[in-house]
PDBQT receptor file of N, H, CA, C and O in Angstrom, charges set to zero:
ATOM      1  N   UNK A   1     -58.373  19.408  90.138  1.00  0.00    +0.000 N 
ATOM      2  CA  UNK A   1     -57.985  20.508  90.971  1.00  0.00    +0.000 C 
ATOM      3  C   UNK A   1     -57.086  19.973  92.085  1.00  0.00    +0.000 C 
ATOM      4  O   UNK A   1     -57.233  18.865  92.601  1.00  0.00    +0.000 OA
ATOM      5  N   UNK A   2     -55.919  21.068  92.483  1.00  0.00    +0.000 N 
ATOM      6  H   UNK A   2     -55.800  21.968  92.063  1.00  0.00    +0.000 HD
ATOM      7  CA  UNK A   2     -55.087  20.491  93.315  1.00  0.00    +0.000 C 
ATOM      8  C   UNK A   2     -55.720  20.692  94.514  1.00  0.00    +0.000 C 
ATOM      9  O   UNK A   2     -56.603  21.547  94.449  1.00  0.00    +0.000 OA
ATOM     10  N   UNK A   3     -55.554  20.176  95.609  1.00  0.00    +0.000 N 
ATOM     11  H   UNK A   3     -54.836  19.481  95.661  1.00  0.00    +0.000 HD
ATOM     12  CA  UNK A   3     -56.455  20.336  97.000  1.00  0.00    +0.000 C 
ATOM     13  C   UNK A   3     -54.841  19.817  98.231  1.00  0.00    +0.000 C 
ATOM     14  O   UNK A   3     -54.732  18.719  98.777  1.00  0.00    +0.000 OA
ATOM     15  N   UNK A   4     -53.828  20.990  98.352  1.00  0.00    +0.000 N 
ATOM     16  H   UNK A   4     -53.917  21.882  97.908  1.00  0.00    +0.000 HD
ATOM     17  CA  UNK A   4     -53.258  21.123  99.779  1.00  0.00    +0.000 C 
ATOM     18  C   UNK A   4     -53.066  21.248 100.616  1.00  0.00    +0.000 C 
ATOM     19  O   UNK A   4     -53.314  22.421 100.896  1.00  0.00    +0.000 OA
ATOM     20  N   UNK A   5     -52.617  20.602 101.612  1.00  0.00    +0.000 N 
ATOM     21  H   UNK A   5     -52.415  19.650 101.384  1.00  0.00    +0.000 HD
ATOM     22  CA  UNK A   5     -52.894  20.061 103.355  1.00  0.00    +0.000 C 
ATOM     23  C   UNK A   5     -52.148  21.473 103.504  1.00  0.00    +0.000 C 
ATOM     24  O   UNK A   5     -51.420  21.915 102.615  1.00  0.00    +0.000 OA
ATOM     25  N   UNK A   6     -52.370  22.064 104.581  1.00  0.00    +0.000 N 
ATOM     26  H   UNK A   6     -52.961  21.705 105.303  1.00  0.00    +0.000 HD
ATOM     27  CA  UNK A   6     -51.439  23.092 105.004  1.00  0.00    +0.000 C 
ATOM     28  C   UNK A   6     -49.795  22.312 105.923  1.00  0.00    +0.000 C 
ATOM     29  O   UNK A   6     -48.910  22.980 106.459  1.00  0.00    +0.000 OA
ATOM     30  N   UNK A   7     -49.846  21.071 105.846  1.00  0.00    +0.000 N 
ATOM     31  H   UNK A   7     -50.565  20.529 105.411  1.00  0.00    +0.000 HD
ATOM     32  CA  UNK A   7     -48.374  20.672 106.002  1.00  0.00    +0.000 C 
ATOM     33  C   UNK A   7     -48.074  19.228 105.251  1.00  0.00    +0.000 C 
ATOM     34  O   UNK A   7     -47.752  18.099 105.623  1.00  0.00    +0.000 OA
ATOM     35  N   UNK A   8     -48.361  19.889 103.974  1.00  0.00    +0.000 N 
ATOM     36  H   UNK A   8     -48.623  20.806 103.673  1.00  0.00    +0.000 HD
ATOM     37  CA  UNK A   8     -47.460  18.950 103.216  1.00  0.00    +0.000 C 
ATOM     38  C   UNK A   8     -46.230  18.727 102.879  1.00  0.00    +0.000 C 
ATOM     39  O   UNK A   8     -45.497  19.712 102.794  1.00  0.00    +0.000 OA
ATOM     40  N   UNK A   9     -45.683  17.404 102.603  1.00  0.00    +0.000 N 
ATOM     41  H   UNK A   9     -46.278  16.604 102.673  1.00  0.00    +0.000 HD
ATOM     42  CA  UNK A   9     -44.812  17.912 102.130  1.00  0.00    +0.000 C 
ATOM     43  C   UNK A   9     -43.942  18.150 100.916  1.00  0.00    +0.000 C 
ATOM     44  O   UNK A   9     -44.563  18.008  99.862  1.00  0.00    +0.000 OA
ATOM     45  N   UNK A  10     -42.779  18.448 100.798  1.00  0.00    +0.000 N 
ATOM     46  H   UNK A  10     -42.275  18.564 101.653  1.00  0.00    +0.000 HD
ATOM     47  CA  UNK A  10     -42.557  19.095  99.215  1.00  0.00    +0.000 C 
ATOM     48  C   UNK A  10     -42.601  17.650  98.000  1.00  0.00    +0.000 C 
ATOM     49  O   UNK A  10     -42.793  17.688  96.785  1.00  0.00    +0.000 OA
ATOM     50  N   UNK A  11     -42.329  16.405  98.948  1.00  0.00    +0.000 N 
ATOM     51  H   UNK A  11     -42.173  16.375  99.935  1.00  0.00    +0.000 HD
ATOM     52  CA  UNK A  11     -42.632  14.968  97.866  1.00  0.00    +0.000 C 
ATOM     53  C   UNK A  11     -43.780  15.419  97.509  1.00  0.00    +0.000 C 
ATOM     54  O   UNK A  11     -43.919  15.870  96.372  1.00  0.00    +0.000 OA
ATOM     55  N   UNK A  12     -45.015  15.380  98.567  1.00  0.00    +0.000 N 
ATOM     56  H   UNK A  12     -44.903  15.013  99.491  1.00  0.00    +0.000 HD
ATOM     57  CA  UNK A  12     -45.993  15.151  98.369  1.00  0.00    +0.000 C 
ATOM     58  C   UNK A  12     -47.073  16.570  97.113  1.00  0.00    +0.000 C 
ATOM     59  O   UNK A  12     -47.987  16.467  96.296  1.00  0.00    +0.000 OA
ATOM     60  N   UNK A  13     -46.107  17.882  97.747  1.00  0.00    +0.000 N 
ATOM     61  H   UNK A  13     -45.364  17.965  98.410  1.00  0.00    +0.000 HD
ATOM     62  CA  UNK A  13     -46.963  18.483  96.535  1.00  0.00    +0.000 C 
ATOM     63  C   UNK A  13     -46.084  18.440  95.221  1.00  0.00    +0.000 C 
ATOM     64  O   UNK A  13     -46.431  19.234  94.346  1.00  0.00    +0.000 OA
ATOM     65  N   UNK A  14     -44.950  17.596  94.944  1.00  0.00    +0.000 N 
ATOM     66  H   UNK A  14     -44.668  16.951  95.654  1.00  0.00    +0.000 HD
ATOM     67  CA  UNK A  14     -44.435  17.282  93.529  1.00  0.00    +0.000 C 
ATOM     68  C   UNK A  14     -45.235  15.618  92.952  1.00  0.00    +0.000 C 
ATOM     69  O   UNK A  14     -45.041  15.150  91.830  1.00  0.00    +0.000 OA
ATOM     70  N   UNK A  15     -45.865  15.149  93.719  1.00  0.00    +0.000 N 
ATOM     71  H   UNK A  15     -46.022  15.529  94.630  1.00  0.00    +0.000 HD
ATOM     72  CA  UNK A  15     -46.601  14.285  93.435  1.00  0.00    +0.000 C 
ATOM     73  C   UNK A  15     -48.417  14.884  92.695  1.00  0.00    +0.000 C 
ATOM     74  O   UNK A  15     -49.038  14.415  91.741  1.00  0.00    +0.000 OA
ATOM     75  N   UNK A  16     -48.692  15.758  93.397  1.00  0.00    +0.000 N 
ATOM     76  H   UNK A  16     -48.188  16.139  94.172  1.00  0.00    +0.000 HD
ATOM     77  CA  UNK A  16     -49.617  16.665  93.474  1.00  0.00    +0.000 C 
ATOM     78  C   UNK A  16     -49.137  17.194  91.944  1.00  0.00    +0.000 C 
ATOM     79  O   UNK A  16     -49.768  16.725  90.997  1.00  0.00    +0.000 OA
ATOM     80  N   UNK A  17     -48.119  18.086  91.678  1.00  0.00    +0.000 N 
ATOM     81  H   UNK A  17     -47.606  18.467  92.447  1.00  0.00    +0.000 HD
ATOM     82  CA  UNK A  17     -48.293  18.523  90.918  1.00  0.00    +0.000 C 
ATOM     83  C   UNK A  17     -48.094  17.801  89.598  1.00  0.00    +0.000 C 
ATOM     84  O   UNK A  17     -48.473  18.283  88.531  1.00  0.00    +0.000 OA
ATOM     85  N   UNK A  18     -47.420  16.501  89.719  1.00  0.00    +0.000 N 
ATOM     86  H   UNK A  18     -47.111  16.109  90.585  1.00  0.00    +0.000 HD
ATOM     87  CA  UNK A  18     -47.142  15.225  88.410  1.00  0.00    +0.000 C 
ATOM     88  C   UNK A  18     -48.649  15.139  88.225  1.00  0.00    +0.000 C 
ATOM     89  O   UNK A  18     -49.094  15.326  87.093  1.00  0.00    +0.000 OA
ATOM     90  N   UNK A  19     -49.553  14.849  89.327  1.00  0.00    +0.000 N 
ATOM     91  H   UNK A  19     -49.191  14.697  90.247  1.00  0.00    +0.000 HD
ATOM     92  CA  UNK A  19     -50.643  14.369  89.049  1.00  0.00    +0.000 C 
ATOM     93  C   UNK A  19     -51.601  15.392  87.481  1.00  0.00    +0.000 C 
ATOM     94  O   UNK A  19     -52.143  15.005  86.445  1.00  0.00    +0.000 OA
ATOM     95  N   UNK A  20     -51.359  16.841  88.145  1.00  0.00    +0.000 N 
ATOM     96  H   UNK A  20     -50.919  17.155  88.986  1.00  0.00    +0.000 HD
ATOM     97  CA  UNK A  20     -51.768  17.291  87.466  1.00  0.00    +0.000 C 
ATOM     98  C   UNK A  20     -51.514  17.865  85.744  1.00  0.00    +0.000 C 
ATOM     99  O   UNK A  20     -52.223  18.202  84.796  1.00  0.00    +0.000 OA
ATOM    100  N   UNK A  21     -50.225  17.742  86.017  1.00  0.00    +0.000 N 
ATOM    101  H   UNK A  21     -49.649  17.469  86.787  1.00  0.00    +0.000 HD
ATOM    102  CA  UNK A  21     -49.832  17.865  84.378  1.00  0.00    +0.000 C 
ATOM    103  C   UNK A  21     -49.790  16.888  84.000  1.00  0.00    +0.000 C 
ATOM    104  O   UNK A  21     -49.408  16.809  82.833  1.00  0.00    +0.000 OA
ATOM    105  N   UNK A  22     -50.121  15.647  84.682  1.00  0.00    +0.000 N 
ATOM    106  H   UNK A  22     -50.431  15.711  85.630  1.00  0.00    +0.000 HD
ATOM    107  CA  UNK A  22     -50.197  14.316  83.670  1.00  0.00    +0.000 C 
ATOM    108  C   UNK A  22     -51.959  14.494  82.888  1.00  0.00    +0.000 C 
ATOM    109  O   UNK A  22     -52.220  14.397  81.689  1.00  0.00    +0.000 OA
ATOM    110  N   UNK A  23     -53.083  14.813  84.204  1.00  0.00    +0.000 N 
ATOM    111  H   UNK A  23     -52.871  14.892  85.179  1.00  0.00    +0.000 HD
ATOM    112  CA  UNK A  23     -54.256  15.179  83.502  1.00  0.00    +0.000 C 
ATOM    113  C   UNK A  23     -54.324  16.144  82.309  1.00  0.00    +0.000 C 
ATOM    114  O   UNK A  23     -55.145  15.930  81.417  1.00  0.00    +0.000 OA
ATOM    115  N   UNK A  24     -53.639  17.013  82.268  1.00  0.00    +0.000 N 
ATOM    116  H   UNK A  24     -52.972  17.187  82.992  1.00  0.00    +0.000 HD
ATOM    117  CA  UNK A  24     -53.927  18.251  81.069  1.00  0.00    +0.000 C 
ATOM    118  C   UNK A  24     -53.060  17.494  79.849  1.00  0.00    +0.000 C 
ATOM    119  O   UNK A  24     -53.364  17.764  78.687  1.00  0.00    +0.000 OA
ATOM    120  N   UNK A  25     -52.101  16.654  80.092  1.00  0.00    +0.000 N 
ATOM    121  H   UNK A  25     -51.854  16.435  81.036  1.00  0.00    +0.000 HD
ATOM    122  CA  UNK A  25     -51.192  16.355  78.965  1.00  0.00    +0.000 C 
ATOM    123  C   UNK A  25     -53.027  15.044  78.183  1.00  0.00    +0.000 C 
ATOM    124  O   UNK A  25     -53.109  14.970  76.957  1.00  0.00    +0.000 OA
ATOM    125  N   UNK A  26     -53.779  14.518  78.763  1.00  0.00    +0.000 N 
ATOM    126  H   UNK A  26     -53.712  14.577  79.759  1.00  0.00    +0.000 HD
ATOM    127  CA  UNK A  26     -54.244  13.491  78.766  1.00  0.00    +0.000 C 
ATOM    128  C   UNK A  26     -55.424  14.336  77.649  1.00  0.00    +0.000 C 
ATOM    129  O   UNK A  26     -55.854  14.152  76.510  1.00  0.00    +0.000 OA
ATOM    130  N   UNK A  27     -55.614  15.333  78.757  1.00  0.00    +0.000 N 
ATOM    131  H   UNK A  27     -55.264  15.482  79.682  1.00  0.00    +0.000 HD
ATOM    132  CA  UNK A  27     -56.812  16.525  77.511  1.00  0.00    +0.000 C 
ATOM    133  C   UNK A  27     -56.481  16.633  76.368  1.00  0.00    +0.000 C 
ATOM    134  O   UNK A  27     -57.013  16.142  75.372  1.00  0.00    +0.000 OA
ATOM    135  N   UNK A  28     -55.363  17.442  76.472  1.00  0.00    +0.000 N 
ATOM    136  H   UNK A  28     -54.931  17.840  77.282  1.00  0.00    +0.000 HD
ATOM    137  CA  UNK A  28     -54.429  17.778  75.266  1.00  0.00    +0.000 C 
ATOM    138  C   UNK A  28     -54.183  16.565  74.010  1.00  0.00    +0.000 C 
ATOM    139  O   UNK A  28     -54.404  16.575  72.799  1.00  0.00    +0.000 OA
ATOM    140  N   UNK A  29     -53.830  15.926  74.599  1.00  0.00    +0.000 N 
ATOM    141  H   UNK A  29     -53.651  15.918  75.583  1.00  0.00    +0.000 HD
ATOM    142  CA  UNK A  29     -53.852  14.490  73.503  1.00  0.00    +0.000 C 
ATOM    143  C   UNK A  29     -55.446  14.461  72.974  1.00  0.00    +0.000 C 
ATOM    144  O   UNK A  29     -55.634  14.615  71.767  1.00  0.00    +0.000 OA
ATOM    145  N   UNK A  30     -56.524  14.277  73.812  1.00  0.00    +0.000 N 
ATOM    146  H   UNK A  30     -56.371  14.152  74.792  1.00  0.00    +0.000 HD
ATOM    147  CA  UNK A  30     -58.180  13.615  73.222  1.00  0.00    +0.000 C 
ATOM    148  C   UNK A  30     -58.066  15.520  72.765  1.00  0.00    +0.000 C 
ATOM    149  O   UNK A  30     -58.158  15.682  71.548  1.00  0.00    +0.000 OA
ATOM    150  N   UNK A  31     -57.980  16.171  73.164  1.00  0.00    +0.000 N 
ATOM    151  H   UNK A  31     -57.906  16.039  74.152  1.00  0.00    +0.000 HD
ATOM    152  CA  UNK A  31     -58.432  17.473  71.893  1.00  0.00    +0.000 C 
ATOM    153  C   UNK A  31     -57.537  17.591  70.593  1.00  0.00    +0.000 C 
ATOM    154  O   UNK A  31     -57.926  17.845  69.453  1.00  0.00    +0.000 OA
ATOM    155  N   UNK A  32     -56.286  17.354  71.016  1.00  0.00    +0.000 N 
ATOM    156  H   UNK A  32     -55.970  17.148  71.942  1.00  0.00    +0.000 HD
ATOM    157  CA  UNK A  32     -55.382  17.381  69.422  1.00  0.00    +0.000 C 
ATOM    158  C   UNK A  32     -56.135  16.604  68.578  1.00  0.00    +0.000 C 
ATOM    159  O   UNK A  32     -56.650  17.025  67.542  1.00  0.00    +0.000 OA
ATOM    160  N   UNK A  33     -56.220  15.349  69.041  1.00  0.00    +0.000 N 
ATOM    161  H   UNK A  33     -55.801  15.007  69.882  1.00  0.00    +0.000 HD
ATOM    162  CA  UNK A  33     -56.591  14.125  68.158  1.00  0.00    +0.000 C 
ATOM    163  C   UNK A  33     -57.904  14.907  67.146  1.00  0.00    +0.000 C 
ATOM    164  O   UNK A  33     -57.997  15.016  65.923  1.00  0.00    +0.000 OA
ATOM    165  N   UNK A  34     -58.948  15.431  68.429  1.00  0.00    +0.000 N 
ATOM    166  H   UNK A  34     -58.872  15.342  69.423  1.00  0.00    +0.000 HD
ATOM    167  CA  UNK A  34     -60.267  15.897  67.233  1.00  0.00    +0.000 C 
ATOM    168  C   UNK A  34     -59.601  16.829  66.485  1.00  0.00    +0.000 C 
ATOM    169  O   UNK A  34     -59.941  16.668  65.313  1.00  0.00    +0.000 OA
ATOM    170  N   UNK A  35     -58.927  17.600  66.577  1.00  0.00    +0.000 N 
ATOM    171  H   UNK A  35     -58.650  17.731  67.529  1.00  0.00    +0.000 HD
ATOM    172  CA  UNK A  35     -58.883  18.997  66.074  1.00  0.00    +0.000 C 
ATOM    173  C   UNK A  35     -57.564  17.828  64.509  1.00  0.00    +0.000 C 
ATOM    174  O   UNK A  35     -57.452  18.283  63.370  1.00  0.00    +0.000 OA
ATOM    175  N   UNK A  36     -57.050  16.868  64.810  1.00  0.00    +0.000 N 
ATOM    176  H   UNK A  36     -57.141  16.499  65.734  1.00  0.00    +0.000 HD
ATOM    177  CA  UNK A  36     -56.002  16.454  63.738  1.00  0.00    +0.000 C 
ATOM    178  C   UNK A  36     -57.011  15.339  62.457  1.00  0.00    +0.000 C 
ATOM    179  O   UNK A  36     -56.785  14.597  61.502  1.00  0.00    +0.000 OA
ATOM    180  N   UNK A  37     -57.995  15.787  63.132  1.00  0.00    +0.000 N 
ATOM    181  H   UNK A  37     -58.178  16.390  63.908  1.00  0.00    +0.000 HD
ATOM    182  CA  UNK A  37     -59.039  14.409  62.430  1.00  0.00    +0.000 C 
ATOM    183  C   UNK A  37     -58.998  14.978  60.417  1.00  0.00    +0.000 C 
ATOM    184  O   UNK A  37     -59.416  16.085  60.078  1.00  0.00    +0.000 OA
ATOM    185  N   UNK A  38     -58.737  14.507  59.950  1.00  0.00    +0.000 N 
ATOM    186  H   UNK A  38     -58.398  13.608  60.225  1.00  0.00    +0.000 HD
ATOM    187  CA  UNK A  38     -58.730  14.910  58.447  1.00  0.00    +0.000 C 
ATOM    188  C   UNK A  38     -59.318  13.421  57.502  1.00  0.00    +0.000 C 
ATOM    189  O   UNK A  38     -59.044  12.225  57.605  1.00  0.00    +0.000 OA
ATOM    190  N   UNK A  39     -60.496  14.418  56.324  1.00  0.00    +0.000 N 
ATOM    191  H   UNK A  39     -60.719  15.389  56.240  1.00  0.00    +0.000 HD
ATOM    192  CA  UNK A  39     -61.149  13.332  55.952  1.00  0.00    +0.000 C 
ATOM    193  C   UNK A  39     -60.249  13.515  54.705  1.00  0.00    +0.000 C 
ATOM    194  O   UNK A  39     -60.478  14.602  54.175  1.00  0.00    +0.000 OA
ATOM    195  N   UNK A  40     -59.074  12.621  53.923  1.00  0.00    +0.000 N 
ATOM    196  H   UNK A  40     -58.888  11.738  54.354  1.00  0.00    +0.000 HD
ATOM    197  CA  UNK A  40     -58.781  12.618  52.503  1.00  0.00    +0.000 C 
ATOM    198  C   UNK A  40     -59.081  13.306  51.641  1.00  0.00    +0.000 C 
ATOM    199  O   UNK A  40     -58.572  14.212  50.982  1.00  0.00    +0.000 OA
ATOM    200  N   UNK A  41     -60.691  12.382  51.738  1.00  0.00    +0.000 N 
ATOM    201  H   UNK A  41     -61.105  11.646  52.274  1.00  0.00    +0.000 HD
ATOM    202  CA  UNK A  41     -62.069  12.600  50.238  1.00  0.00    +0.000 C 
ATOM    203  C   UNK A  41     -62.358  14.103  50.120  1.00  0.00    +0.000 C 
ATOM    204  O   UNK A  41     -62.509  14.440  48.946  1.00  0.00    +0.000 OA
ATOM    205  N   UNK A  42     -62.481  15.137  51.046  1.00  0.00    +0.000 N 
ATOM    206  H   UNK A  42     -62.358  14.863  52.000  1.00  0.00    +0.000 HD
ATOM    207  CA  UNK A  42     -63.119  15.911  51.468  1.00  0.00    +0.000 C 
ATOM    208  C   UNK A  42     -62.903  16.880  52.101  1.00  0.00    +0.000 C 
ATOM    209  O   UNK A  42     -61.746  16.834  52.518  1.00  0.00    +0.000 OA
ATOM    210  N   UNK A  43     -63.599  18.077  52.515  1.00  0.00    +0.000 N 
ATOM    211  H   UNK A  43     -64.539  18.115  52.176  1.00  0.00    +0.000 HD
ATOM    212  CA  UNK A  43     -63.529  18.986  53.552  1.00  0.00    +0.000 C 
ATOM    213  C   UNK A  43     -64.370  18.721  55.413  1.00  0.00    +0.000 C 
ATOM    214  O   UNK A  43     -64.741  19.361  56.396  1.00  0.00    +0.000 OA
ATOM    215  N   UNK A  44     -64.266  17.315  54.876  1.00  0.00    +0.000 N 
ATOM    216  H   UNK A  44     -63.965  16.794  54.077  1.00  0.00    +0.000 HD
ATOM    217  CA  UNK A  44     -65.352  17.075  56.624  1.00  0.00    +0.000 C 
ATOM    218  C   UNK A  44     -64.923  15.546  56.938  1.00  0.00    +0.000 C 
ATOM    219  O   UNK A  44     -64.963  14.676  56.068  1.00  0.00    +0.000 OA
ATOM    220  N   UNK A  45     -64.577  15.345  58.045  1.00  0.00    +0.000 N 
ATOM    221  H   UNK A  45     -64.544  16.051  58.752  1.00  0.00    +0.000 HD
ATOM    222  CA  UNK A  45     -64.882  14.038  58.445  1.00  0.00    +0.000 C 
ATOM    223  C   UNK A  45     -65.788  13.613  58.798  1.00  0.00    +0.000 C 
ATOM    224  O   UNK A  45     -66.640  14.485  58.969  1.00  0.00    +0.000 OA
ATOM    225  N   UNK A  46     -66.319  12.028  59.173  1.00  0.00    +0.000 N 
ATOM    226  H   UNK A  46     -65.627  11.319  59.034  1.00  0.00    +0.000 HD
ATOM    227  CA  UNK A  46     -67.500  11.530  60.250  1.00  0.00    +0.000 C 
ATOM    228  C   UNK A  46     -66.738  11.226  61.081  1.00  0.00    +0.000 C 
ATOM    229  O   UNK A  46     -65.545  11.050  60.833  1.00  0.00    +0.000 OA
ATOM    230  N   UNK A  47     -67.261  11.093  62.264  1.00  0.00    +0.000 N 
ATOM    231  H   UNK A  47     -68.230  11.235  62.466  1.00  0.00    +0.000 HD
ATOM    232  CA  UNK A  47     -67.193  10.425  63.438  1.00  0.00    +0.000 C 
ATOM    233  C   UNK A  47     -68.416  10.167  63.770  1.00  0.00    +0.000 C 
ATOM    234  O   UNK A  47     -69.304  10.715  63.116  1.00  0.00    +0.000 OA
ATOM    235  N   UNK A  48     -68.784   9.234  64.910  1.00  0.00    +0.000 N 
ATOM    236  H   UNK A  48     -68.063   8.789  65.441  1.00  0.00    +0.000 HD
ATOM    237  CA  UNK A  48     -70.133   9.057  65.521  1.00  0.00    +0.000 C 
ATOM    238  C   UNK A  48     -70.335  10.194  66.107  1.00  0.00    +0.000 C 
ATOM    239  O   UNK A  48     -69.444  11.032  66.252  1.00  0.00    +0.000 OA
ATOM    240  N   UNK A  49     -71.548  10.337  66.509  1.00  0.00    +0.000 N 
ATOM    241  H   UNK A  49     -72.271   9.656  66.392  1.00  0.00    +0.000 HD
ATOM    242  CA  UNK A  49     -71.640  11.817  67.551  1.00  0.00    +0.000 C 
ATOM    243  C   UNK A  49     -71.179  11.534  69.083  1.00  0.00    +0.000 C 
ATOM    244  O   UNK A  49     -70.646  12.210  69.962  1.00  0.00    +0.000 OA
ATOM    245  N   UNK A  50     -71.642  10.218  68.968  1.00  0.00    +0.000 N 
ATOM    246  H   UNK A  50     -72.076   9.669  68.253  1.00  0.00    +0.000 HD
ATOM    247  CA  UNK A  50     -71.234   9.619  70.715  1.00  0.00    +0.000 C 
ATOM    248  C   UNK A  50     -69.698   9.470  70.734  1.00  0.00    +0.000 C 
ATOM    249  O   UNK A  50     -69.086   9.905  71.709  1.00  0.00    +0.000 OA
ATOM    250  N   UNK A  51     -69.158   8.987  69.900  1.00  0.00    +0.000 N 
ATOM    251  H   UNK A  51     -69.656   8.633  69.108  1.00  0.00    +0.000 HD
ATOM    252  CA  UNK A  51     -67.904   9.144  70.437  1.00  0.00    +0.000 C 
ATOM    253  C   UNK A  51     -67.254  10.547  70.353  1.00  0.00    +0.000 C 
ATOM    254  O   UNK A  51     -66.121  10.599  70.832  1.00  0.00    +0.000 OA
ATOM    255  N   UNK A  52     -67.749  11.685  69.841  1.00  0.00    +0.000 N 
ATOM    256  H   UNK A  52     -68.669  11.643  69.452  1.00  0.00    +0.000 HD
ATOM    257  CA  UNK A  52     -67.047  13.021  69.902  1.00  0.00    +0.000 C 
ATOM    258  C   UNK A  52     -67.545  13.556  71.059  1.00  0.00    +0.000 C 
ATOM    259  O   UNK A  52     -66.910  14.480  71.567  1.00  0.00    +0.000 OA
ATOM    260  N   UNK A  53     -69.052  12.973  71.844  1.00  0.00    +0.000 N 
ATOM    261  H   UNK A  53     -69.567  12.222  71.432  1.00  0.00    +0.000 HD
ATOM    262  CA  UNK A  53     -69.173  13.339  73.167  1.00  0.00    +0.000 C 
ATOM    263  C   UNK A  53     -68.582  12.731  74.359  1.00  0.00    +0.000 C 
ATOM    264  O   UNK A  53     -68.465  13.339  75.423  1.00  0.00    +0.000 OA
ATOM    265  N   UNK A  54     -68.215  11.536  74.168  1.00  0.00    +0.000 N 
ATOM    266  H   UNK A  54     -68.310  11.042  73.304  1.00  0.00    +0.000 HD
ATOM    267  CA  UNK A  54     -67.454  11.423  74.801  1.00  0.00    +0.000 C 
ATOM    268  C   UNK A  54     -66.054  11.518  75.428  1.00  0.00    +0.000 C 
ATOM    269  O   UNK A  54     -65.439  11.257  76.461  1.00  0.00    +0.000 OA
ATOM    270  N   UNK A  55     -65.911  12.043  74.202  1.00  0.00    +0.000 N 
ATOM    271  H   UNK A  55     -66.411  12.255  73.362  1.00  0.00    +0.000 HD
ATOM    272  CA  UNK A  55     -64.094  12.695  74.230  1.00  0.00    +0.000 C 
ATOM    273  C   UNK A  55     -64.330  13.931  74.820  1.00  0.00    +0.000 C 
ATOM    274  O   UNK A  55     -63.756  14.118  75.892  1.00  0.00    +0.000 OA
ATOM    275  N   UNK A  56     -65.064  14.860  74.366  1.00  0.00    +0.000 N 
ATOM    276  H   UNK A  56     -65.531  14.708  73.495  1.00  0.00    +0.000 HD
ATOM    277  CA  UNK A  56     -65.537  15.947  74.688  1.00  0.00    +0.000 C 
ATOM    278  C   UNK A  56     -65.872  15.559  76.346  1.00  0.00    +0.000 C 
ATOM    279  O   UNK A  56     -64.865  15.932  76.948  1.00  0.00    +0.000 OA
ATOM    280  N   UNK A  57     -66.647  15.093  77.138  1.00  0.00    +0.000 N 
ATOM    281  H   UNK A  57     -67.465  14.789  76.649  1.00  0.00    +0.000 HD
ATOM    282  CA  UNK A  57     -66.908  14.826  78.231  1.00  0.00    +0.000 C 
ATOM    283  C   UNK A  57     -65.843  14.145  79.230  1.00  0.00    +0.000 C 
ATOM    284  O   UNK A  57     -65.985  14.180  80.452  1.00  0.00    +0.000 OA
ATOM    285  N   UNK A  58     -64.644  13.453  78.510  1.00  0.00    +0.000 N 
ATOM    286  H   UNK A  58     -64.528  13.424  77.517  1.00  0.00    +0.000 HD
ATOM    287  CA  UNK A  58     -64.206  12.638  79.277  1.00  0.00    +0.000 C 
ATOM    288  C   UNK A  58     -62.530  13.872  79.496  1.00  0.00    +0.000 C 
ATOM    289  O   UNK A  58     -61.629  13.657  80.307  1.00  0.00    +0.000 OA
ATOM    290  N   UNK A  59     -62.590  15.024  78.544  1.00  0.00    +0.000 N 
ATOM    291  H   UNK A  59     -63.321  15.199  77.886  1.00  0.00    +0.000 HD
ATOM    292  CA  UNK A  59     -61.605  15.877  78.407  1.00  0.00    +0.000 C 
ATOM    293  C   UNK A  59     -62.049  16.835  79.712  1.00  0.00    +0.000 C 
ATOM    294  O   UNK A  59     -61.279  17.422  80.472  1.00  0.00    +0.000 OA
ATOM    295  N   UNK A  60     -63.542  16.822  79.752  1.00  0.00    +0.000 N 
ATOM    296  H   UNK A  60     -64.168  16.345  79.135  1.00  0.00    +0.000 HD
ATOM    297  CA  UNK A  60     -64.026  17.804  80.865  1.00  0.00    +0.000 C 
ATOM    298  C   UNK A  60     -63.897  17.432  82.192  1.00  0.00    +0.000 C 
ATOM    299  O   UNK A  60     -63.457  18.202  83.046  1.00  0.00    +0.000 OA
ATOM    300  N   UNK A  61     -64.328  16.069  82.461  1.00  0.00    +0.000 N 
ATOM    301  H   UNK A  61     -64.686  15.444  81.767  1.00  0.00    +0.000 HD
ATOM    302  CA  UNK A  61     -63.930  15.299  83.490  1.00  0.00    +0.000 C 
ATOM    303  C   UNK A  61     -62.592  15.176  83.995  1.00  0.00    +0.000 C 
ATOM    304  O   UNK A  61     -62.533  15.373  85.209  1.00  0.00    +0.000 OA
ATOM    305  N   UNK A  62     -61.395  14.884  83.384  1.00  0.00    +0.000 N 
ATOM    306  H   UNK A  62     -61.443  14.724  82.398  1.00  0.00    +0.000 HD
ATOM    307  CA  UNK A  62     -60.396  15.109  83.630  1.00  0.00    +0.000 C 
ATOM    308  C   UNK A  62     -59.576  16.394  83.814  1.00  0.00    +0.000 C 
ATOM    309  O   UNK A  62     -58.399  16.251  84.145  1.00  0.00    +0.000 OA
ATOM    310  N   UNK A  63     -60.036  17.565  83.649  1.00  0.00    +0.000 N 
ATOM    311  H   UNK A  63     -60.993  17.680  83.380  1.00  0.00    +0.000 HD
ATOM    312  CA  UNK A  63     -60.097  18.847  83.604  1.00  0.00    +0.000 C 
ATOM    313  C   UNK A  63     -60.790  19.096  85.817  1.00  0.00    +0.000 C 
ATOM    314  O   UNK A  63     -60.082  19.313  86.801  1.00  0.00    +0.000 OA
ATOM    315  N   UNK A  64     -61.712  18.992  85.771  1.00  0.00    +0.000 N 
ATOM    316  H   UNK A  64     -62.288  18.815  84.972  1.00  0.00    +0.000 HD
ATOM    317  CA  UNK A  64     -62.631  18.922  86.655  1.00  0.00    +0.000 C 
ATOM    318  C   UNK A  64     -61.776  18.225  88.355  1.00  0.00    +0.000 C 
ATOM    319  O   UNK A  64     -61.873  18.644  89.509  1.00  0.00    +0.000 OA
ATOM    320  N   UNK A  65     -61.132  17.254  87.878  1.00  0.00    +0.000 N 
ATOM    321  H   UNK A  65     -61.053  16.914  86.941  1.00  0.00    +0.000 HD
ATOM    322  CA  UNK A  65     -60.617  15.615  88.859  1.00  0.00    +0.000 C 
ATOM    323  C   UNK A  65     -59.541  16.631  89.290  1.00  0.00    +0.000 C 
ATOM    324  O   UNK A  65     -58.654  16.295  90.074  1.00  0.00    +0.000 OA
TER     325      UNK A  65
């Protein structure tokens, strides 16, 4: 979340705002990736469960920051 001084200035909220489309571009990548996951053999992939929670968690976190 963006959080602005009432006298910032315009560097500073284009820094502000890099910050933030660099986070959503960062989501966007760890959610494409699950959603691009394709098993060959099959109609299902594996993954561990921990690592799909953590993508899942670390997409929320950065969402959140």
């Amino acid at each position: 979340m963006i959080t602005i001084k009432p006298n910032a200035s315009l560097t500073q909220l284009k820094l502000l705002i890099h910050q933030e489309n660099l986070k959503t571009e960062k989501v966007e990548v760890l959610l494409s990736n699950l959603l691009a996951l394709v098993n060959e053999q099959g109609d299902a992939f594996c993954i561990p469960f921990d690592d799909v929670t953590v993508t899942v968690e670390t997409a929320i976190k950065l969402l959140q920051s």
